[in-house]
N, C-alpha and C positions, 0 to 999 in steps of 0.2 A: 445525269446518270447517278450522280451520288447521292442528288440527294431524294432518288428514289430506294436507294440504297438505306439511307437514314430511316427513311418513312419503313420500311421492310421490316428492318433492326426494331423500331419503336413498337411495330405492330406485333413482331413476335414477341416482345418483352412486354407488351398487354396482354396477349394472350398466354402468359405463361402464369399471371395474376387475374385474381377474378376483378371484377371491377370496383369492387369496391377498394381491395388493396391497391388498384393502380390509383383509384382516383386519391387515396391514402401517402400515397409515395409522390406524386405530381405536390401535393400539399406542400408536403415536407419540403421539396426540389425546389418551391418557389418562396417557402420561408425561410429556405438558406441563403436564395440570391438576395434576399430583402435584406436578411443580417448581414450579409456582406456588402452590399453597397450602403447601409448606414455604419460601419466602421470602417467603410473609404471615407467616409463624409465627416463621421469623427474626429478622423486619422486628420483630415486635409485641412478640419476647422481648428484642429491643435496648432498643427504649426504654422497656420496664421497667424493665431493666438502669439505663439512665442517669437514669432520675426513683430508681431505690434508690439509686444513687452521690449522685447532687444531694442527694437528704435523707441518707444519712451523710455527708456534707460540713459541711452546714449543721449536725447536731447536734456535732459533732466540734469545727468551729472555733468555732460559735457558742454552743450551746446549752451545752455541758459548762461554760463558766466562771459559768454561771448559779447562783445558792445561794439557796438557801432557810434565812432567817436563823430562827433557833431562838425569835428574841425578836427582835419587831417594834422598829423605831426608835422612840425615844422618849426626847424630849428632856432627861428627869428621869431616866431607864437608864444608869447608870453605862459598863456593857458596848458598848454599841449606841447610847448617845444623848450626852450632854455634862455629864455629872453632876458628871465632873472639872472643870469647869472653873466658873470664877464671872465670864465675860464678863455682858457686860449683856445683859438676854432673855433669861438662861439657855443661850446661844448660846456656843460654844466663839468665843474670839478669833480671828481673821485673822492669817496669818503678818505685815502690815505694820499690824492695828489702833495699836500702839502707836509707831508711826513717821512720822515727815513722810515725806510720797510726794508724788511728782513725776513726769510722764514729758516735759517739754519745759522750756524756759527761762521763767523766773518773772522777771517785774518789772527784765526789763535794762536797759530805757531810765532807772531811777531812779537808775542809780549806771553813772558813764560808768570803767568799769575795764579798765584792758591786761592787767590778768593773763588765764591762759588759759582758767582757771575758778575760778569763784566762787561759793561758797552762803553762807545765813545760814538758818539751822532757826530756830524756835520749838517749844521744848520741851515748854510747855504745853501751845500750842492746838494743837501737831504739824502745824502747816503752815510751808510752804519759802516763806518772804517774798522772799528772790530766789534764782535760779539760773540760772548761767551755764555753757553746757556742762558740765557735770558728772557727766557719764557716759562720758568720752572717758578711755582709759587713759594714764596719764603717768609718767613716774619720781616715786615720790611721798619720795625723801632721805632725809633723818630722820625725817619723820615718821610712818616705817617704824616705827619704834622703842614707839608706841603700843602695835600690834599684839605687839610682841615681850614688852612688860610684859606686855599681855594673857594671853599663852599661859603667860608664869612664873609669873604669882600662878595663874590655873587650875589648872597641874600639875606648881608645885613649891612648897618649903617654903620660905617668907623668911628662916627663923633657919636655913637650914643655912650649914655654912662649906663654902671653896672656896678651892682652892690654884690660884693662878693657871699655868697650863701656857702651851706655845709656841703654841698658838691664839690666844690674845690677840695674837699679832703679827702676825697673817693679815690683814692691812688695807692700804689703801693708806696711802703714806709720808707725812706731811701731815694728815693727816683728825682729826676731831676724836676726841680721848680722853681718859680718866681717868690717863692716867702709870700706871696699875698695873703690876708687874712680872714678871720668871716666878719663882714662887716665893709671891710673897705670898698672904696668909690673909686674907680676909676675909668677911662674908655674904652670900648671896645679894642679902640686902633692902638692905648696903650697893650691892651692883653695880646694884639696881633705880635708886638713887637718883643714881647716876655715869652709868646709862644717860639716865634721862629730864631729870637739871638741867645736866650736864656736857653731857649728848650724846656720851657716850663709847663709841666704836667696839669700843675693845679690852674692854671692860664686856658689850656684848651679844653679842660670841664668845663669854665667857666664860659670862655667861648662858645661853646658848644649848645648848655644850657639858655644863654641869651638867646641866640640866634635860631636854633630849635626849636624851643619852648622844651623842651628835653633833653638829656643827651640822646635819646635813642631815636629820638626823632631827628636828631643832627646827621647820628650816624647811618640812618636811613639816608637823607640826601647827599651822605657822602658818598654812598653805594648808586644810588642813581647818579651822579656826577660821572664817578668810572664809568657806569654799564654806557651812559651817553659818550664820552670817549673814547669806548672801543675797548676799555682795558678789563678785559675779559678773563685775564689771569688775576683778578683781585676782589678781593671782600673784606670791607673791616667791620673791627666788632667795637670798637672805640675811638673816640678825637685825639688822645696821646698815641700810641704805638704799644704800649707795652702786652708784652706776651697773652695770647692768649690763640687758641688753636685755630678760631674761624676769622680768623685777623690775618693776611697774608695779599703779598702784592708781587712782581715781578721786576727784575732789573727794565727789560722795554715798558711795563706798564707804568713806572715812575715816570720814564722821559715821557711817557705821552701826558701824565699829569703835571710834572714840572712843564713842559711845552705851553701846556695850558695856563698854569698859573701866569708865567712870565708875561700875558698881556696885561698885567694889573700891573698899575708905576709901582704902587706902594708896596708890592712883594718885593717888583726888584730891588727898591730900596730897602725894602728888611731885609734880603738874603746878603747884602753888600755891606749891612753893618760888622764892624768888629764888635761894637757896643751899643746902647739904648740908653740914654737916661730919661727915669721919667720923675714926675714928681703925682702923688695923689694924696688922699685922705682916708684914716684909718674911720671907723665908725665911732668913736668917740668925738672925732674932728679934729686930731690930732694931724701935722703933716708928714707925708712919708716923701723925701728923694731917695733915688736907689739909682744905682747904674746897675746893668746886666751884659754881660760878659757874653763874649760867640762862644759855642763849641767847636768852632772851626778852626782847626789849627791853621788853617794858610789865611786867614785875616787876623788870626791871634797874634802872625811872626812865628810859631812854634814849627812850622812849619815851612819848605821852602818849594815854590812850584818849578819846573825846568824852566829856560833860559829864553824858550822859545814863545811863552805861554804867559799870560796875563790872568791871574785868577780873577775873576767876578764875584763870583758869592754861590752858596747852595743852602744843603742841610745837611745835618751830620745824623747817624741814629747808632744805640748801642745798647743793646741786652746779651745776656748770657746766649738765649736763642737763636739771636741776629748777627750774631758777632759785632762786628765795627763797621758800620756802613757812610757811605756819602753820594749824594745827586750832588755835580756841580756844575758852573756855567763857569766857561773862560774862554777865554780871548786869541788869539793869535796876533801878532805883533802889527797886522793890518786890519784888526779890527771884526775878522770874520770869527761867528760865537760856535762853541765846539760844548754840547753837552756832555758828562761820564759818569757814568753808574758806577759802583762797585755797592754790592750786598754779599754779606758775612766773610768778610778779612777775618786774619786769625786775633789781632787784634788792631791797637790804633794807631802803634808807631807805623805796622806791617800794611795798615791802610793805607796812610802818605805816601810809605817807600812804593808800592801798586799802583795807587794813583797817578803817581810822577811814570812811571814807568807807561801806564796806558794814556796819559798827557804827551809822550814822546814820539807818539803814533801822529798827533798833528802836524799838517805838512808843515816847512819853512817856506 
């Protein structure tokens, strides 16, 4: 019934057109459904289009770094699991398993100190017994000179000889040195020993340019030495220490570099001398003996450590910039080793008095 209904409707709306306007109008009615079902088919080929973009995207940026390992993890797998290593658990170490770690101030109210920062390591039990900002960058003086041993015994030879050239005078006027002069002949391992008991500036140019081929090439692998230990609070601009703005290191970034030197016999032996004598030859061929004297007042005697505490040996450093500074190694009366920073005391007698004072934190 309707849809004789329809056909009725259809017929009267012909007949209200003559036929050429109907057959006119029909046209049009069926080149509209034709536009509309090619802009369904447009519509529907678009967002195929963009779900195949979206999934090559997703495989591209995501999927592609995905691997299929040949050999499952496994912690006895040499390849793929920790075979290398003899951590405990069978467990590969931690970049900081074997180091005191700290991220905030440790036990400052126990020791009332002006210097600017302060730590005291235990070695053994690898915990930081106090720490005073020690993550703040400072001009860290001489005791620059650490790091500079560090990098020569790494990657040069102690027994080579070295003629001292015009680098050695690259320093400022004043500053502390070995008297070496241009010309003279002597060892690497004598200049190791004029840099860390003397403290001698014109020593660790010279160090520096051997074993470099430059200084700046020295000082470049002194900077990669830090960034490979971690010590991310530090950049030096030189092999002595002395002042200069992109020169700066931290009380924890020292202990991680002293930490490191101390596997080398011959540092500990240089940091434990009160003295050095060496003997060499000037460049005429003339001979020179000399003795070189520590900066360290607790191997000098100038100095007296607490009661509880065996001093070993360090570095001392001191500029206007730096104040009075010391890394040192010592003892406890059973033999276990206790690191202590102090950077910029107000000056040297006020270092010692500080020192002893954060020495007094090691248990009995």
């Amino acid at each position: 019934m309707a849809r004789n209904v329809q056909v009725d409707q259809s017929r009267r709306e012909q007949d209200y057109y003559t036929e050429r306007e109907w057959r006119r109008i029909q046209q049009r009615e069926r080149a509209e459904r034709r536009r509309l079902r090619l802009l369904g088919l447009l519509l529907a080929g678009m967002v195929l289009l963009v779900a195949l973009l979206s999934f090559a995207v997703y495989v591209i940026v995501f999927r592609s770094h995905d691997y299929t390992l040949k050999s499952p993890f496994v912690l006895s797998e040499q390849m793929y699991g920790s075979g290398l290593f003899t951590g405990s658990g069978d467990r590969a170490d931690g970049f900081a398993s074997g180091l005191c770690v700290t991220a905030r101030d440790v036990n400052v109210s126990q020791a009332d100190l002006g210097a600017y920062e302060a730590a005291l390591f235990d070695l053994n039990k690898k915990e930081v017994l106090y720490a005073k900002d020690i993550f703040t960058p400072r001009s860290p003086a001489s005791m620059t000179k650490i790091m500079t041993a560090l990098v020569a015994l790494k990657y040069g030879n102690p027994d080579d000889m070295v003629t001292v050239t015009e680098t050695a005078l690259d320093i400022e006027y004043g500053s502390s040195v070995c008297d070496i002069k241009v010309g003279d002949r002597l060892s690497l391992k004598q200049l190791l020993y004029g840099l860390m008991v003397a403290s001698g500036n014109d020593a660790a140019m010279m160090i520096a340019e051997h074993v470099g081929g430059t200084v700046a090439d020295f000082v470049a692998l002194m900077n990669k030495e830090a960034l490979s230990l971690g010590a991310t609070d530090t950049h030096f601009a030189n092999p002595h220490g002395l002042t200069d703005p992109a020169h700066y290191t931290s009380a924890y970034d020292m202990y991680l570099i002293f930490n490191e030197a101390m596997k080398y016999d011959m540092f500990m032996d240089m940091i434990a001398r009160s003295n050095y004598y060496a003997e060499y030859t000037r460049g005429d061929g003339s001979a020179v003996a000399v003795t070189w004297e520590s900066t360290d007042h607790y191997l000098t005697g100038e100095a007296g450590a607490p009661g509880n505490v065996i001093i070993y040996g360090g570095k001392t450093g001191t500029t206007d910039d730096a104040g009075a500074c010391l890394t040192l190694l010592s003892k406890d009366l059973y033999g276990n080793p206790f690191v202590s920073v102090i950077m910029h005391a107000a000056d040297k007698e006020t270092l010692y008095t500080e020192m002893n004072d954060l020495l007094g934190l090691v248990p009995n």
